[in-house]
PDB file of N, CA, C and O in Angstrom:
ATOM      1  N   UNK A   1      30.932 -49.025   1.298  1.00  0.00           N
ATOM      2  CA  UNK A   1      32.199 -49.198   1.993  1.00  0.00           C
ATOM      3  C   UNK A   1      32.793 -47.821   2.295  1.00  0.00           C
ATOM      4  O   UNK A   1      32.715 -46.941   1.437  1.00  0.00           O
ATOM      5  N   UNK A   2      33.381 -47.592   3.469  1.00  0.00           N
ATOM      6  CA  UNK A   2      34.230 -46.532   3.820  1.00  0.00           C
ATOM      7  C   UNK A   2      35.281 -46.423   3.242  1.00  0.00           C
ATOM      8  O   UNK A   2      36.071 -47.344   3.038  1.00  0.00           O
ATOM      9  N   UNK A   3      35.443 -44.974   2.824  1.00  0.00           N
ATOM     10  CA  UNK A   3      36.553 -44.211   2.734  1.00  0.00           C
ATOM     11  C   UNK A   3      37.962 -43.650   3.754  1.00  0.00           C
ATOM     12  O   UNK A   3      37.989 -42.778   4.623  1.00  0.00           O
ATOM     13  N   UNK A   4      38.841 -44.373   3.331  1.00  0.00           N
ATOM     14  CA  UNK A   4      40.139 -43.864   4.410  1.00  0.00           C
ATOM     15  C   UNK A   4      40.677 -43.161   4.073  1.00  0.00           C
ATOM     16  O   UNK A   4      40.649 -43.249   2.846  1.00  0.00           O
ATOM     17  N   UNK A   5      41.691 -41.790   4.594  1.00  0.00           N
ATOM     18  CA  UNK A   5      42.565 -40.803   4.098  1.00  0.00           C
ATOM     19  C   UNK A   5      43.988 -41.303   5.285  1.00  0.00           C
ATOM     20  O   UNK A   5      44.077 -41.651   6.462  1.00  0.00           O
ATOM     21  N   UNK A   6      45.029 -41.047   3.991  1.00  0.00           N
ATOM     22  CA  UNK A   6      46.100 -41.082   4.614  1.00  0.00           C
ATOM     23  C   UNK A   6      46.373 -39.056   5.124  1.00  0.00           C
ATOM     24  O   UNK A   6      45.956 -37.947   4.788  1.00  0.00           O
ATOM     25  N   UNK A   7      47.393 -39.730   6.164  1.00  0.00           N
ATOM     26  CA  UNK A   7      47.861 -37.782   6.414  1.00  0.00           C
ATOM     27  C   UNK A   7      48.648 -36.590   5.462  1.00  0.00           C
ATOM     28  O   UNK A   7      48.845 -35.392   5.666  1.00  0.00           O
ATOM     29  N   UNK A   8      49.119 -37.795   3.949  1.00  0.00           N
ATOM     30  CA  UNK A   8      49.601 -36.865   3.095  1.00  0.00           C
ATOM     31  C   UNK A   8      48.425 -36.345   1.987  1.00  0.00           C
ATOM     32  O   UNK A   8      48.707 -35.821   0.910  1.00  0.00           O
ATOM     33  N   UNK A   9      46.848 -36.636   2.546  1.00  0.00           N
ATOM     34  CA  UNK A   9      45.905 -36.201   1.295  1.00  0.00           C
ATOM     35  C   UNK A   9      45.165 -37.533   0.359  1.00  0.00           C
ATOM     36  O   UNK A   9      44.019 -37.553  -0.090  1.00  0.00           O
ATOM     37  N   UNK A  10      46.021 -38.392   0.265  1.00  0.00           N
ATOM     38  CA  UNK A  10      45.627 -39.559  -0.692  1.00  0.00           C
ATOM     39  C   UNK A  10      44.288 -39.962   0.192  1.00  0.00           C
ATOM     40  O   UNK A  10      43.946 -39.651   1.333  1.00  0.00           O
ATOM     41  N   UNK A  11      43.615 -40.869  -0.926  1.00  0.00           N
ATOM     42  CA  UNK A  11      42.204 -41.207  -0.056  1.00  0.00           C
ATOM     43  C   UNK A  11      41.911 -42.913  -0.703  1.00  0.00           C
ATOM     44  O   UNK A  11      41.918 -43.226  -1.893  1.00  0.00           O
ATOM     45  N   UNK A  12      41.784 -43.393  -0.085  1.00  0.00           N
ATOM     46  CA  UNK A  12      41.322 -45.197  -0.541  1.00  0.00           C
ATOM     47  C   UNK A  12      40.329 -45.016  -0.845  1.00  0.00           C
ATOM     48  O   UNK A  12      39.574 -44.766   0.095  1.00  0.00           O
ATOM     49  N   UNK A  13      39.772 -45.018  -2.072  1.00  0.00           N
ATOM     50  CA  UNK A  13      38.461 -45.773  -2.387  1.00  0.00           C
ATOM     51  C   UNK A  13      38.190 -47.289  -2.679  1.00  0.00           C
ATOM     52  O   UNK A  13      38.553 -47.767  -3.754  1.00  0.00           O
ATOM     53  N   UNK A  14      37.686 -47.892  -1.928  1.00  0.00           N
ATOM     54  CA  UNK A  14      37.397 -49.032  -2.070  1.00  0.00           C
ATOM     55  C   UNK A  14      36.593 -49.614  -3.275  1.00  0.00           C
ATOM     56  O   UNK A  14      36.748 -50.767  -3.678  1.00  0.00           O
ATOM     57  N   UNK A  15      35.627 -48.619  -3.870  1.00  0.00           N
ATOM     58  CA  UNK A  15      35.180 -48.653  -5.023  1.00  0.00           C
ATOM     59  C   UNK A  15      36.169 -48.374  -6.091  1.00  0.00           C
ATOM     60  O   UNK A  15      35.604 -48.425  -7.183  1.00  0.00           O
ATOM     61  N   UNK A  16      37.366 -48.112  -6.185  1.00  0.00           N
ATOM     62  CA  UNK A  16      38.418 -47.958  -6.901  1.00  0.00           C
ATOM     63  C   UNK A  16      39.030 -48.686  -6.873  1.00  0.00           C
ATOM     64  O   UNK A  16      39.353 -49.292  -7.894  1.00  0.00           O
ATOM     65  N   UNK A  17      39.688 -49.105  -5.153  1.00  0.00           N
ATOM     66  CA  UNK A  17      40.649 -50.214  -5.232  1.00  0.00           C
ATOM     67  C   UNK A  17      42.493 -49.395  -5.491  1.00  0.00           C
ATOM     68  O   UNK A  17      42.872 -48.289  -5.104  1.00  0.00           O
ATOM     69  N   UNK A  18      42.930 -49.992  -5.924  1.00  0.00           N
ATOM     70  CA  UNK A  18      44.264 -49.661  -6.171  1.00  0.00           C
ATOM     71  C   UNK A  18      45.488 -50.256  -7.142  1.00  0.00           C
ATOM     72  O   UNK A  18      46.695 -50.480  -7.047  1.00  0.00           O
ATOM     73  N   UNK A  19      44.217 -50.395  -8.326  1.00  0.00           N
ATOM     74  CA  UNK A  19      45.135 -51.358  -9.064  1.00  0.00           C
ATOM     75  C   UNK A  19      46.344 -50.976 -10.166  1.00  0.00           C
ATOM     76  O   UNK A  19      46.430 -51.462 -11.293  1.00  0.00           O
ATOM     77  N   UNK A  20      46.967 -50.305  -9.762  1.00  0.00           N
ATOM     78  CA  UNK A  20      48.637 -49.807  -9.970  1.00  0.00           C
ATOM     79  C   UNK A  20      49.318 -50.395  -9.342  1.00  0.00           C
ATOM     80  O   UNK A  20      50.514 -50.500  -9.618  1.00  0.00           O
ATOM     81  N   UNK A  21      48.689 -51.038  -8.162  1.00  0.00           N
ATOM     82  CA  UNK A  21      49.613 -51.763  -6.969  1.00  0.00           C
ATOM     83  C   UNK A  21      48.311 -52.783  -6.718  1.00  0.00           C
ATOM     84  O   UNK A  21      47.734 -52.493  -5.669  1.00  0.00           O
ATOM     85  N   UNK A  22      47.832 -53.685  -7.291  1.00  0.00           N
ATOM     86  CA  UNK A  22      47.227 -54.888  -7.468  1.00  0.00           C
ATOM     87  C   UNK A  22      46.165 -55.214  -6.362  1.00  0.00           C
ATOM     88  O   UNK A  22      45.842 -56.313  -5.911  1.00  0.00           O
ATOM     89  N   UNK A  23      45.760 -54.100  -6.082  1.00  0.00           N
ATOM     90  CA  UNK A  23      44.005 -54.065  -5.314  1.00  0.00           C
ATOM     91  C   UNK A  23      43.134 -54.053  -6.705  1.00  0.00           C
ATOM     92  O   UNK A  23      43.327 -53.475  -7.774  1.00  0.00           O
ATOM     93  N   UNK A  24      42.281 -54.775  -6.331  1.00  0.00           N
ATOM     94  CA  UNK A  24      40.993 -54.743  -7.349  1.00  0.00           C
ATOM     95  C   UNK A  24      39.783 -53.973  -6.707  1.00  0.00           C
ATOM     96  O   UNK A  24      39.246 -54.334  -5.660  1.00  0.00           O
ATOM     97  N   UNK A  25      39.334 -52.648  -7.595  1.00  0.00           N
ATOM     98  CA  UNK A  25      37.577 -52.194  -7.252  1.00  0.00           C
ATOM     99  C   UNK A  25      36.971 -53.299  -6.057  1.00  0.00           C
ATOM    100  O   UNK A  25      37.222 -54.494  -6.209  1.00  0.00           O
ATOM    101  N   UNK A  26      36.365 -52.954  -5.163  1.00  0.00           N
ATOM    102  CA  UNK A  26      35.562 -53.386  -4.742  1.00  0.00           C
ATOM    103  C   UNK A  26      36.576 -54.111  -3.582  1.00  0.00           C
ATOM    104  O   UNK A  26      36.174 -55.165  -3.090  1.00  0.00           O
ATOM    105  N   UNK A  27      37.415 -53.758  -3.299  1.00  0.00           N
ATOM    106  CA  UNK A  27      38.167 -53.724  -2.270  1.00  0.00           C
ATOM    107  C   UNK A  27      38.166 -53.294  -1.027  1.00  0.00           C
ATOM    108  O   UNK A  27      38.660 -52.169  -1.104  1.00  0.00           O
ATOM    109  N   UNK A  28      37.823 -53.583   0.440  1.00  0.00           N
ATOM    110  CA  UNK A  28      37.374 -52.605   1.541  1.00  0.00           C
ATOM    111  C   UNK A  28      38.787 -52.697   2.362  1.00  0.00           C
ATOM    112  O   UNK A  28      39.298 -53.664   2.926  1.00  0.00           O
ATOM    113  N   UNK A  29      39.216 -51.401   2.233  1.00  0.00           N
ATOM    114  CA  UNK A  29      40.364 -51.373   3.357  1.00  0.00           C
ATOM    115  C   UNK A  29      40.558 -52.213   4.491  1.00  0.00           C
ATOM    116  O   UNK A  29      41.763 -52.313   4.722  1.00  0.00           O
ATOM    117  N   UNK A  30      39.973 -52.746   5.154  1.00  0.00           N
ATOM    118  CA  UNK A  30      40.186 -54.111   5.524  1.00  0.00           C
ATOM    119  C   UNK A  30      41.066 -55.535   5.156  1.00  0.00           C
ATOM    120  O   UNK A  30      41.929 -56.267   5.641  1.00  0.00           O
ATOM    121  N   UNK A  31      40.462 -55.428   4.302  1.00  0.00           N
ATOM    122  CA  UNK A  31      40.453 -56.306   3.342  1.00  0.00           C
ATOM    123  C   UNK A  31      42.586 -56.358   2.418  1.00  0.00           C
ATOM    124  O   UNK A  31      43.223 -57.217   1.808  1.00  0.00           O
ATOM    125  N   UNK A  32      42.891 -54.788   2.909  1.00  0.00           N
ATOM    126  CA  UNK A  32      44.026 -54.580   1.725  1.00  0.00           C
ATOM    127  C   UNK A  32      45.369 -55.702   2.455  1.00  0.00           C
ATOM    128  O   UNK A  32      45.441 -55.760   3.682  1.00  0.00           O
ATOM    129  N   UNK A  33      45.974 -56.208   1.923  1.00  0.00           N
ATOM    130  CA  UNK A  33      47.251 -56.792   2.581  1.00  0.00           C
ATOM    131  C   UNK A  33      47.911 -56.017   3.329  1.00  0.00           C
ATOM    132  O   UNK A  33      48.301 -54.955   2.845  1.00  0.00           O
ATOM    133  N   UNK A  34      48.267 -56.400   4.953  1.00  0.00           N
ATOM    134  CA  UNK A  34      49.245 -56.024   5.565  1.00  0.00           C
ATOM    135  C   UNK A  34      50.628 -55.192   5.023  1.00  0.00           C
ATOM    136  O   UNK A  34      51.467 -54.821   5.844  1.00  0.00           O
ATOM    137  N   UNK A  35      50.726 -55.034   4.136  1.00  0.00           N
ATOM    138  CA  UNK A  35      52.047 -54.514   3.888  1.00  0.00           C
ATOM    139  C   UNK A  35      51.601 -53.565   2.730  1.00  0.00           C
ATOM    140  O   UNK A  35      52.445 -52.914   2.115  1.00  0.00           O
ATOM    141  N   UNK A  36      50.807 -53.520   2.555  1.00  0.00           N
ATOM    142  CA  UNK A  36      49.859 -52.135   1.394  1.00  0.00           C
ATOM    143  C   UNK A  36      50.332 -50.967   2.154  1.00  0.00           C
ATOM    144  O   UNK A  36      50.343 -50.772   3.370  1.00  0.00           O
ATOM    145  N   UNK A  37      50.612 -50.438   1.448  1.00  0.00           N
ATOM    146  CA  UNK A  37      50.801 -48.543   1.855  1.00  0.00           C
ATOM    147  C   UNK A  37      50.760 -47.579   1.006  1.00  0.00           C
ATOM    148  O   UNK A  37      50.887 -47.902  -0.175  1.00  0.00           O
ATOM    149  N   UNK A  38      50.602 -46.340   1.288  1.00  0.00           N
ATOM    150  CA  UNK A  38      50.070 -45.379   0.896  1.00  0.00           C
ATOM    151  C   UNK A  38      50.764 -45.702  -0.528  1.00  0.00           C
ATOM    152  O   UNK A  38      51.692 -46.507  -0.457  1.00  0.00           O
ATOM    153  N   UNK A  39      50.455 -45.199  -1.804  1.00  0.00           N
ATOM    154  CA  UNK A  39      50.771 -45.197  -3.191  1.00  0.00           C
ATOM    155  C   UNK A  39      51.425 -43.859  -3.407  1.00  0.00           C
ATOM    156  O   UNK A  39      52.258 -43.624  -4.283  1.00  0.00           O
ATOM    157  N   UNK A  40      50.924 -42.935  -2.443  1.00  0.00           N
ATOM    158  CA  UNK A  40      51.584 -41.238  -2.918  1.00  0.00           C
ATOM    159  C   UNK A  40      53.006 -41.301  -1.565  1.00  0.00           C
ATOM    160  O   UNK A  40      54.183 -41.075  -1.848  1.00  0.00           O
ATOM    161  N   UNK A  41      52.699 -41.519  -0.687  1.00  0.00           N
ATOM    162  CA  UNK A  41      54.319 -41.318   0.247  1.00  0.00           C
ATOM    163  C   UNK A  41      54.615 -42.508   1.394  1.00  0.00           C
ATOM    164  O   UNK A  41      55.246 -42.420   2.447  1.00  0.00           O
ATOM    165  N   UNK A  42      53.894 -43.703   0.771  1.00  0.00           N
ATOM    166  CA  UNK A  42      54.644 -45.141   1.544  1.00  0.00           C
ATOM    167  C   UNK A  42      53.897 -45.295   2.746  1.00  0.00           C
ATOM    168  O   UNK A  42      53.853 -46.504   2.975  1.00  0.00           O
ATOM    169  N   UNK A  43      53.192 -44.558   3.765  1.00  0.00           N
ATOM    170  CA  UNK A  43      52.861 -44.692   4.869  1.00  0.00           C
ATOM    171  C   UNK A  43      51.759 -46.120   4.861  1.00  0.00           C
ATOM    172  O   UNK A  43      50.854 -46.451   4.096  1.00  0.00           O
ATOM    173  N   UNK A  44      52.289 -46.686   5.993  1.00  0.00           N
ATOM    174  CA  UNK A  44      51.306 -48.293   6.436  1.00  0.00           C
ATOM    175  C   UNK A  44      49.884 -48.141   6.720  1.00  0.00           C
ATOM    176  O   UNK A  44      49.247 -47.108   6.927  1.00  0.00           O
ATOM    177  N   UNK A  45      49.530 -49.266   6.695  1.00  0.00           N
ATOM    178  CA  UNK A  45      47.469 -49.096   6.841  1.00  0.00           C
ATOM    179  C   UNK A  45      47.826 -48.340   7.994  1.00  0.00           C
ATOM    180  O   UNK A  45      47.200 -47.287   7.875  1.00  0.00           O
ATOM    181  N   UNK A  46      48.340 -48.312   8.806  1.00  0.00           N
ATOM    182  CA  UNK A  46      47.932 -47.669  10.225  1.00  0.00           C
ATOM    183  C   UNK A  46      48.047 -46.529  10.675  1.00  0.00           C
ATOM    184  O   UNK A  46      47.758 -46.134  11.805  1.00  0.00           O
ATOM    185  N   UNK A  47      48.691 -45.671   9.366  1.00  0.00           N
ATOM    186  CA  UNK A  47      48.620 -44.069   9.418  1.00  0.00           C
ATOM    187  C   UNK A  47      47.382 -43.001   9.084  1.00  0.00           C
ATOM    188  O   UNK A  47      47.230 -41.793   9.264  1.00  0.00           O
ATOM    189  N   UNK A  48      46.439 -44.252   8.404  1.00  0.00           N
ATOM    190  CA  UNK A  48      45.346 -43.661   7.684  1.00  0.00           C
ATOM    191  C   UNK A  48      43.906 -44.045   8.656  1.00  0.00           C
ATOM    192  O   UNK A  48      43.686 -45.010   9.388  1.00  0.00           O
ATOM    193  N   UNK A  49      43.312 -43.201   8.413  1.00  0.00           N
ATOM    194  CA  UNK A  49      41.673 -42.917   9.271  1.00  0.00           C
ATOM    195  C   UNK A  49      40.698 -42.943   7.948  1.00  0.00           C
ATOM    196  O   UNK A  49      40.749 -42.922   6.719  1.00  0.00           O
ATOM    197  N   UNK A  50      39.674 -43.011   9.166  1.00  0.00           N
ATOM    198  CA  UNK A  50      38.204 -42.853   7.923  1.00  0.00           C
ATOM    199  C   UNK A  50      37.733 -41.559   7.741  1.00  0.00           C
ATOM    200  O   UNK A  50      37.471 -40.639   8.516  1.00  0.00           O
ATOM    201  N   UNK A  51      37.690 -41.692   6.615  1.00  0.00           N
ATOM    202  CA  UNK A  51      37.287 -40.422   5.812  1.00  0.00           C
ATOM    203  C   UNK A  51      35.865 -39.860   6.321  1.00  0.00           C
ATOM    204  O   UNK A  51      35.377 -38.855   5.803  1.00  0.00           O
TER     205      UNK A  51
END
């Protein structure tokens, strides 16, 4: 699965997931809920590209 970077540095691993904020490992950015955003400065799926 691909890797996304937001523009403040943070990076999605999908093999990580995001579970501080209730993504589970094995998660593909796709996949994250509409209203998921960045964990380090708030920005929406749609600020971030593939890594």
């Amino acid at each position: 699965m691909k890797k996304y970077a937001c523009p403040c540095g943070y990076e999605y691993d999908p093999a990580v997931g995001d579970p501080d904020n209730g993504v589970a490992p094995g998660t593909a950015f796709a996949d994250l809920p509409d209203d998921w955003c960045c964990p380090v400065c708030g920005a929406s799926k749609d600020a971030f590209s593939e890594a």
